[in-house]
C-alpha angles and dihedrals in degrees: 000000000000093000101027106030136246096290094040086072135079131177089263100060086041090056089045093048086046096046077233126141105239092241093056084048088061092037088074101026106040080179092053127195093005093057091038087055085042090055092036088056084050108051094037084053089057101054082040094052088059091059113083099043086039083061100033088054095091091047129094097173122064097221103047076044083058096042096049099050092059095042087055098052097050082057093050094045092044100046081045092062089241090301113167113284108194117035092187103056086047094055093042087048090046097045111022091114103027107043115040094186092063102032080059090041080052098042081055102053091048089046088057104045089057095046093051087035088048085051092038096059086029087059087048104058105285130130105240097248096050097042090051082044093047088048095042083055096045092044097048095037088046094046086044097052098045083058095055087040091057103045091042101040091225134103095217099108089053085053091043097048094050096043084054104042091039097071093043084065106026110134097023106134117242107196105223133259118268098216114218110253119280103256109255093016122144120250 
């Protein structure tokens, strides 16, 4: 689904691509394509929502964080040869109007990445509305410009996009991040 879409895939492609037999396939998903793309876009929000703080951690100013994090995703498109970045914004773009069960599996990822995004920067420092109208902007002007990169083969609208949004933060504090304890370390 990630390279052909939502609706240029069947079972059976799905059962080719698992190595599993199609029974089995409904077996596990009695809905079918429409609940193993519902588990996919949840388990792929959930690695994707670990991104951008995974990125930010070693930040303690706003702006270099932002920066960084486009800076980070034009690598990753471009050593990825323009694949497509974000699953989730593709299958929410492809079935918003026309399949009610992913556009909500989408709605809650999202849902999900802004409200972790919206902790994480609170936990570093940020007042709350700042820091959900800081993720709401990451997410849409990252998303956006995943979209532009693809269609134009070019990592120019991630650059752009971070060149624009950095200054805007730059020299905005991060506290930093209190790292959990080293197992077996002594206290």
């Amino acid at each position: 689904m990630r390279h052909r879409g939502y609706a240029g895939v069947g079972m059976k492609d799905i059962a080719e691509a698992s190595g599993a037999p199609i029974g089995s396939l409904y077996h596990h998903f009695r809905a079918g394509k429409v609940a193993i793309a519902r588990e996919a876009l949840r388990n792929a929000g959930a690695a994707y929502g670990l991104l951008i703080p995974t990125i930010i951690d070693a930040y303690t100013d706003l702006g270099e964080a932002v920066g960084g994090v486009f800076d980070q995703a034009a690598e990753d498109m471009e050593a990825t040869g323009f694949a497509n970045m974000c699953p989730v914004a593709s299958v929410a773009a492809e079935v918003a109007d026309t399949v009610e069960e992913l556009r909500q599996a989408t709605r809650d990822v999202f849902d999900g990445w802004i409200d972790g995004g919206t902790a994480y920067f609170v936990a570093r420092g940020l007042d709350d509305r700042f820091a959900r109208d800081l993720t709401v902007a990451l997410i849409g002007a990252l998303e956006g410009a995943f979209l532009l990169a693809r269609a134009l083969r070019t990592t120019e609208p991630l650059l752009a996009a971070g060149r624009t949004l950095a200054p805007q933060y730059r020299g905005i504090a991060l506290a930093r991040v209190s790292l959990p304890p080293t197992v077996g370390a002594e206290s």
